[in-house]
C-alpha positions as protocol buffer text, in pm:
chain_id: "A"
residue {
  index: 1
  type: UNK
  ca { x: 2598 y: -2987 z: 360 }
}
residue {
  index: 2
  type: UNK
  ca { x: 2785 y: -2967 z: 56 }
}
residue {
  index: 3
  type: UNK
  ca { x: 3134 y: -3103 z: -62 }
}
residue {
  index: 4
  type: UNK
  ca { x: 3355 y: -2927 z: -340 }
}
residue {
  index: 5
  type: UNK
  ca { x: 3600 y: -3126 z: -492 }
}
residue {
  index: 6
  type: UNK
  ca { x: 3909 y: -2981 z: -669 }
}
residue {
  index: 7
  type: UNK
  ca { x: 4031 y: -3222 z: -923 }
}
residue {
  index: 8
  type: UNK
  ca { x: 4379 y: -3142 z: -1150 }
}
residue {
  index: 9
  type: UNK
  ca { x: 4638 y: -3332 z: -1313 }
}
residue {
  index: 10
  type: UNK
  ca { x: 4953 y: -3430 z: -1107 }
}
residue {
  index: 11
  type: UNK
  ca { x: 5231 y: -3176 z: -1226 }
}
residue {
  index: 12
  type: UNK
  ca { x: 5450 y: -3475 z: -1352 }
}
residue {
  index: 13
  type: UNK
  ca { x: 5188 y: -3511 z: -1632 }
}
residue {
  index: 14
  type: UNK
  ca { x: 5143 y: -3325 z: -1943 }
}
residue {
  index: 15
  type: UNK
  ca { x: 4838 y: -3088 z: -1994 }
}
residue {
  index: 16
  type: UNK
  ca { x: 4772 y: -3006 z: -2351 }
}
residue {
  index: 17
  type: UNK
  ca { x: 4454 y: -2799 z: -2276 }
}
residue {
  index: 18
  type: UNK
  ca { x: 4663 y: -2611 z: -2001 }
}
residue {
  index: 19
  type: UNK
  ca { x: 4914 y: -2508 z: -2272 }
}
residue {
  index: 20
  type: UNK
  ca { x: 4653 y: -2422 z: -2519 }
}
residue {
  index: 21
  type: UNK
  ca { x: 4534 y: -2169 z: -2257 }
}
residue {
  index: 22
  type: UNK
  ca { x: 4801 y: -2036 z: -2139 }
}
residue {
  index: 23
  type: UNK
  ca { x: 4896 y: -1970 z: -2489 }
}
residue {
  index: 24
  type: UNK
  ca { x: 4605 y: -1837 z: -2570 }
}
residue {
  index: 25
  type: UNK
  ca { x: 4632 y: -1598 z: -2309 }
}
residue {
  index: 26
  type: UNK
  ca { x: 5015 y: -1478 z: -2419 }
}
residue {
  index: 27
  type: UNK
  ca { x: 4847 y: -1464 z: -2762 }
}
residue {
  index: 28
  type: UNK
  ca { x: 4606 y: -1237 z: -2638 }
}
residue {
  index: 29
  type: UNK
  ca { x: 4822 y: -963 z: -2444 }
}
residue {
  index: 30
  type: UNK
  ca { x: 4878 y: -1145 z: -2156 }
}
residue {
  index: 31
  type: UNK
  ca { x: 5248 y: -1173 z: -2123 }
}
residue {
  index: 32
  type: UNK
  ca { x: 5245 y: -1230 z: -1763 }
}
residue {
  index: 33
  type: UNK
  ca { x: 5118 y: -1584 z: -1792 }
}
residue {
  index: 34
  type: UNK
  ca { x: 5389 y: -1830 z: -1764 }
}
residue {
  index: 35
  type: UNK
  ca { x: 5175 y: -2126 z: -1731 }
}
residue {
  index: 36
  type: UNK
  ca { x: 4821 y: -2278 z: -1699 }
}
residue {
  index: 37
  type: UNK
  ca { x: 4692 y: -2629 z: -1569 }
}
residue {
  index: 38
  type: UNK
  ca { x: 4360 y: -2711 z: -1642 }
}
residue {
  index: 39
  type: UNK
  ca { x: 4117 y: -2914 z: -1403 }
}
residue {
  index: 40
  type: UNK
  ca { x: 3741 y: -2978 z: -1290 }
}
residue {
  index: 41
  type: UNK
  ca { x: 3548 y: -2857 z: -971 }
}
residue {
  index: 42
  type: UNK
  ca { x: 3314 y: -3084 z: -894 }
}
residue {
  index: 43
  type: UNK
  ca { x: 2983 y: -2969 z: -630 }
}
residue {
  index: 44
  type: UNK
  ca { x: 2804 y: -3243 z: -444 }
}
residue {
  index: 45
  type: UNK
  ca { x: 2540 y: -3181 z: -209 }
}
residue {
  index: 46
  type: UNK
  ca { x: 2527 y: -3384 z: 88 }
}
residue {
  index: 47
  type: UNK
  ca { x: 2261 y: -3512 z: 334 }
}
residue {
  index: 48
  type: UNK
  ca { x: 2484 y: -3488 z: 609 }
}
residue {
  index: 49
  type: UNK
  ca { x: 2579 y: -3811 z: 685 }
}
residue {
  index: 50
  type: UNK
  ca { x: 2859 y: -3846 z: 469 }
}
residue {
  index: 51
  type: UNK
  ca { x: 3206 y: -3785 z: 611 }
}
residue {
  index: 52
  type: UNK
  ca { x: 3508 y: -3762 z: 412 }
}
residue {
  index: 53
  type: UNK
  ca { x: 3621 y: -4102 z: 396 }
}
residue {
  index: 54
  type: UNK
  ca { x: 3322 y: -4123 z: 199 }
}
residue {
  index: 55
  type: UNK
  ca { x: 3403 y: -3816 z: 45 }
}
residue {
  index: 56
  type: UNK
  ca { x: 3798 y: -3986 z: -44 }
}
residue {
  index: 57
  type: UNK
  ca { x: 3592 y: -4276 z: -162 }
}
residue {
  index: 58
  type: UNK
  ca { x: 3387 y: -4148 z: -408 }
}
residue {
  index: 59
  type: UNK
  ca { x: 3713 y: -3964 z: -574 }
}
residue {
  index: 60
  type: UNK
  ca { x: 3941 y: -4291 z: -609 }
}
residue {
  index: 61
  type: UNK
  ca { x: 3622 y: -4466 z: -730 }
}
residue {
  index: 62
  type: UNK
  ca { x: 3438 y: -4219 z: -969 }
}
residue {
  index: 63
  type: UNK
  ca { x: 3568 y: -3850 z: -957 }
}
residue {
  index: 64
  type: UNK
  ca { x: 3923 y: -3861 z: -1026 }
}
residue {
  index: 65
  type: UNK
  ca { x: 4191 y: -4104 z: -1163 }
}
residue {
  index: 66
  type: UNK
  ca { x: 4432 y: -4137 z: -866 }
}
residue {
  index: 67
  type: UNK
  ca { x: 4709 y: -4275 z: -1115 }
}
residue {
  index: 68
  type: UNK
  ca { x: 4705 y: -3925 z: -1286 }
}
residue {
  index: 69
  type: UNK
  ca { x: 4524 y: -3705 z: -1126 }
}
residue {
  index: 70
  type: UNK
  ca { x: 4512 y: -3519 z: -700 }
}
residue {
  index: 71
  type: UNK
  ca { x: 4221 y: -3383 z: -536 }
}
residue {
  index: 72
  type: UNK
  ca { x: 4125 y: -3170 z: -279 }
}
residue {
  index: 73
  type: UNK
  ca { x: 3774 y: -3222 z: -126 }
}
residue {
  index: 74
  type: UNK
  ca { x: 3641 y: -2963 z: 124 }
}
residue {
  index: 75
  type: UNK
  ca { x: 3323 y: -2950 z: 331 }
}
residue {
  index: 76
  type: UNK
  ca { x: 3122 y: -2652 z: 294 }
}
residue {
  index: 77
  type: UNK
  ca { x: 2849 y: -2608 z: 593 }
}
């Protein structure tokens, strides 16, 4: 079993790196970008007796910073 956890910025806070890319992109031709948000995807493999509480756990703990940042984890057979 593995888990794949999708980590990004709540929108009320700033992301630099997001901007940087998104300009970037305009820079580059791409006109049709309005905006970018930048975050991490994180793949655990799992020995199947983890559930997602353990899963939620992990992410308030280690993988993301709750005060600042959501998550999305999702169990892949």
């Amino acid at each position: 079993m593995k888990a794949i956890i999708h980590v990004n910025l709540k929108k009320a806070i700033l992301d630099p790196q997001g901007k940087a890319i998104a300009s970037a992109l305009k820079s580059m031709g791409f006109s049709e970008v309005e905006e970018a948000r930048q975050g991490k995807v994180i793949e655990i493999s799992l020995n199947g007796k983890t559930d997602e509480a353990r899963l939620k756990e992990m992410c308030d703990r280690l993988l993301a910073n709750p005060v600042i940042e959501d998550y999305k984890v999702e169990l892949v057979a």
